[in-house]
C-alpha positions in Angstrom: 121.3 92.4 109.3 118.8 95.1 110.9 119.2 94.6 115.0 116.6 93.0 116.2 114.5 95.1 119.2 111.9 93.9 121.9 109.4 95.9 121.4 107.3 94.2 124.2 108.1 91.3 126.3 108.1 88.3 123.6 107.6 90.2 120.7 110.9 90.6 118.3 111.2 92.8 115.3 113.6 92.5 113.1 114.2 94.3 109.3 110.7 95.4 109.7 109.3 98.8 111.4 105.7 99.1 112.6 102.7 99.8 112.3 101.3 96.8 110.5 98.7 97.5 107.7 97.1 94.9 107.0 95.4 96.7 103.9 98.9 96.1 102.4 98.6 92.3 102.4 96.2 90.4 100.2 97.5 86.7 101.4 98.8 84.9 104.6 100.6 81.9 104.5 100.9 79.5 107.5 103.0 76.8 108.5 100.5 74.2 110.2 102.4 71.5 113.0 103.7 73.7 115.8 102.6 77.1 114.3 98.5 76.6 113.6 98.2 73.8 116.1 99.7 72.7 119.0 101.4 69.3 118.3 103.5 67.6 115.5 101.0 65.6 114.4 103.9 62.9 113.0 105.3 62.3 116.5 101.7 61.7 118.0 100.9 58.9 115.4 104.1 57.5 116.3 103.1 57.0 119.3 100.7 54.9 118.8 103.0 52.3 118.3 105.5 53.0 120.5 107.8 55.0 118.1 107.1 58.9 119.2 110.5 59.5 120.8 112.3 58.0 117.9 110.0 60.6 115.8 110.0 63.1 117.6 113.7 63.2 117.9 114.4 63.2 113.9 111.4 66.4 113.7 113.0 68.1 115.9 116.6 67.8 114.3 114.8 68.4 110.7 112.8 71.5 112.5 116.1 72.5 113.6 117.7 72.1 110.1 120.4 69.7 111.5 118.7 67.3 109.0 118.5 69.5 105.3 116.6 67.2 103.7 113.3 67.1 104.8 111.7 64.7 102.1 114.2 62.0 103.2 113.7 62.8 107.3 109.7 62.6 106.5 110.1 59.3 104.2 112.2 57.9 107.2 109.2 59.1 110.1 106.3 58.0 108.0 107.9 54.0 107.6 108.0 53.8 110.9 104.4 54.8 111.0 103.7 51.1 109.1 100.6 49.3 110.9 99.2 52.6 112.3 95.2 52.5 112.1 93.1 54.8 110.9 90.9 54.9 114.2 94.6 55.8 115.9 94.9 58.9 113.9 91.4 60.0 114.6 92.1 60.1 118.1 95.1 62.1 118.0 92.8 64.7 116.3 90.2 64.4 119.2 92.5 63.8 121.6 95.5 66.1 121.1 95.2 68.5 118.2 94.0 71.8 119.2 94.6 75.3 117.4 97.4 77.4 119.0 96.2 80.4 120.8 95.1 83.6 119.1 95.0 81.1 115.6 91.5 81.6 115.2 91.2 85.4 116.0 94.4 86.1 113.7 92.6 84.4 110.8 89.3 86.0 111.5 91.0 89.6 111.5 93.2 88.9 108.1 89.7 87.8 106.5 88.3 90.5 107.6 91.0 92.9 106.1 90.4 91.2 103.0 93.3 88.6 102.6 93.0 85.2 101.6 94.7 82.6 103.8 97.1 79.4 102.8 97.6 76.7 105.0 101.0 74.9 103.5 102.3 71.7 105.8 105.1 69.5 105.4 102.3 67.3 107.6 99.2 66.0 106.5 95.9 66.5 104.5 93.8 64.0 107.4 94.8 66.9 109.8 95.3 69.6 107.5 91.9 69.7 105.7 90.1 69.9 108.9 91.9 72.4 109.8 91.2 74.0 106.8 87.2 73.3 107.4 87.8 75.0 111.2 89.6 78.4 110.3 87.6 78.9 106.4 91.3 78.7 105.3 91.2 79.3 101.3 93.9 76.9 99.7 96.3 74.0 100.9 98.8 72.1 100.4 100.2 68.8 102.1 101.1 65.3 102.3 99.0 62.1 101.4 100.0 59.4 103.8 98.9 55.3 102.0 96.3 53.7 103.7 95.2 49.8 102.9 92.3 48.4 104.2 92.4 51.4 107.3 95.8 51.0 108.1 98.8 53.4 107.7 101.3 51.3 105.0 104.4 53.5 105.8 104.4 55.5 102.2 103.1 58.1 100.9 100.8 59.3 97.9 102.7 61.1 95.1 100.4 64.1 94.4 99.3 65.9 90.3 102.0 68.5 92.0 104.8 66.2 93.2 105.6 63.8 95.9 106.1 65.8 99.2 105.2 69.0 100.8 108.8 69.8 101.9 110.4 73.9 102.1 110.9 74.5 98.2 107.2 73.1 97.5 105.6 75.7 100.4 107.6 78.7 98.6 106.5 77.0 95.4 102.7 77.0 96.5 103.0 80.5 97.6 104.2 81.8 94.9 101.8 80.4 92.8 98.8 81.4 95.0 100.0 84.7 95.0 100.6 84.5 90.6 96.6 82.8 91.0 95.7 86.4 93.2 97.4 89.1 90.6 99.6 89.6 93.5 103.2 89.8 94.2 105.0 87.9 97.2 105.9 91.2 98.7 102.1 91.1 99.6 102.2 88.4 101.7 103.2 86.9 104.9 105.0 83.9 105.5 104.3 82.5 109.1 106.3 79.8 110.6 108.3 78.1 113.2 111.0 75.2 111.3 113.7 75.4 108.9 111.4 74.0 106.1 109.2 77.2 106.9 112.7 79.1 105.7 112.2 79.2 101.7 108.7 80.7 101.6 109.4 83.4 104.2 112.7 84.6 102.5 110.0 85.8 99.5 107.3 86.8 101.4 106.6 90.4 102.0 106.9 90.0 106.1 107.9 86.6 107.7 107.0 86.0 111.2 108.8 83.4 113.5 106.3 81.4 116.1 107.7 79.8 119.3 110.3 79.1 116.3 114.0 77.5 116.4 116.8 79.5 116.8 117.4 79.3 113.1 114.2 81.0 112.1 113.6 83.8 115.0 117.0 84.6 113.6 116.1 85.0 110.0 112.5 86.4 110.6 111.3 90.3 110.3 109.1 89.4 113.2 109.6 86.7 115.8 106.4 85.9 118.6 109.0 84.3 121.2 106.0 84.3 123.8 101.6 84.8 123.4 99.5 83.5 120.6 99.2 84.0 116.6 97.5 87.2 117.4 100.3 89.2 119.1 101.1 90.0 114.9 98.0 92.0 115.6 99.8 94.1 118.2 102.0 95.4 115.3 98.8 96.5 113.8 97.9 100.2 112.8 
């Protein structure tokens, strides 16, 4: 593997040698819990009834990929979600989601240049669509958590594309945005910060690690250890 070199103080490249082009791109492709916003949204609902460190603690082992399969790990986190409220979840977005620094002003640039932007999350489409409504992001993909009578049932909704958005289904979903663009993967980047972010980034054209576990900065062309989303843009012709 290419050494990896500092090139500023929390900025890591990797396999890849600036500038950045933009024009060369025609999609980006995000991770959304950790990378677009600031929280795991799965360990906050948790803690609504009581559960986040128990959560949080199987996340950040799947995140980690000490746990491989992430459909089983997310199956196991979203029982113990079982009596959650609607109203609960509503105030973790109010309360507790926020967009990651530079988010906003990395998506407005890549629009700018022309690209079209794909949010894909092992999380969920309650938080994931309004993200989408936030940054004008172009396609999606996520998971479906059951509600009954506006409580949280501790299963899922299988989806017309499968049952869970785990690391094969994102490099699935960008692959086939990019087939739905007339473009190949090699004109897109992959952003992320887990293991699950891992599949779609191997294809992608530039994959960038954010605030990201060992495992990923490791396997990334271009790893943001420190700053917002936007320090890509330092890269930038």
């Amino acid at each position: 593997m290419t050494p990896s070199k500092e090139i500023s103080p929390g900025l890591v490249i990797q396999g890849f040698t600036p500038p950045l082009s933009l024009s060369d791109f025609k999609l980006i492709a995000f991770d959304m819990d950790s990378t677009l916003i600031n929280i795991e949204c799965v360990d906050e609902i948790a803690d609504a009834v009581g559960l986040k460190a128990e959560v949080a603690a199987i996340t950040e082992a799947t995140m980690r990929g000490e746990i491989t399969n992430f459909k089983e790990s997310l199956r196991r986190r979203v029982a113990l979600l079982k009596g959650v409220t609607v109203d609960d979840m509503e105030r973790v977005y109010t309360e507790r989601l926020r967009l990651n620094p530079g988010a906003a002003e990395l998506v407005a640039a890549c629009k700018a240049a022309g690209m079209k932007v794909l949010l894909v999350s092992g999380g969920f489409t309650f938080f994931a669509d309004r993200v989408q409504g936030l940054l004008g992001i172009d396609f999606t993909r996520s998971n479906v958590l059951d509600v009954k009578d506006g409580v949280l049932t501790g299963a899922m909704v299988d989806q017309p594309w499968g049952d869970i958005c785990d690391g094969a289904e994102k490099r699935k979903m960008m692959l086939e945005t990019c087939a739905k663009l007339g473009i190949s993967p090699k004109q897109a980047i992959a952003m992320g910060d887990g293991a699950n972010d891992l599949p779609m980034m191997g294809v992608a054209g530039l994959s960038v690690a954010y605030h990201a576990k060992p495992k990923v900065r490791e396997q990334a062309m271009v790893a943001i250890n420190s700053g917002g989303l936007d320090r890509l843009l330092e890269l930038r012709v």
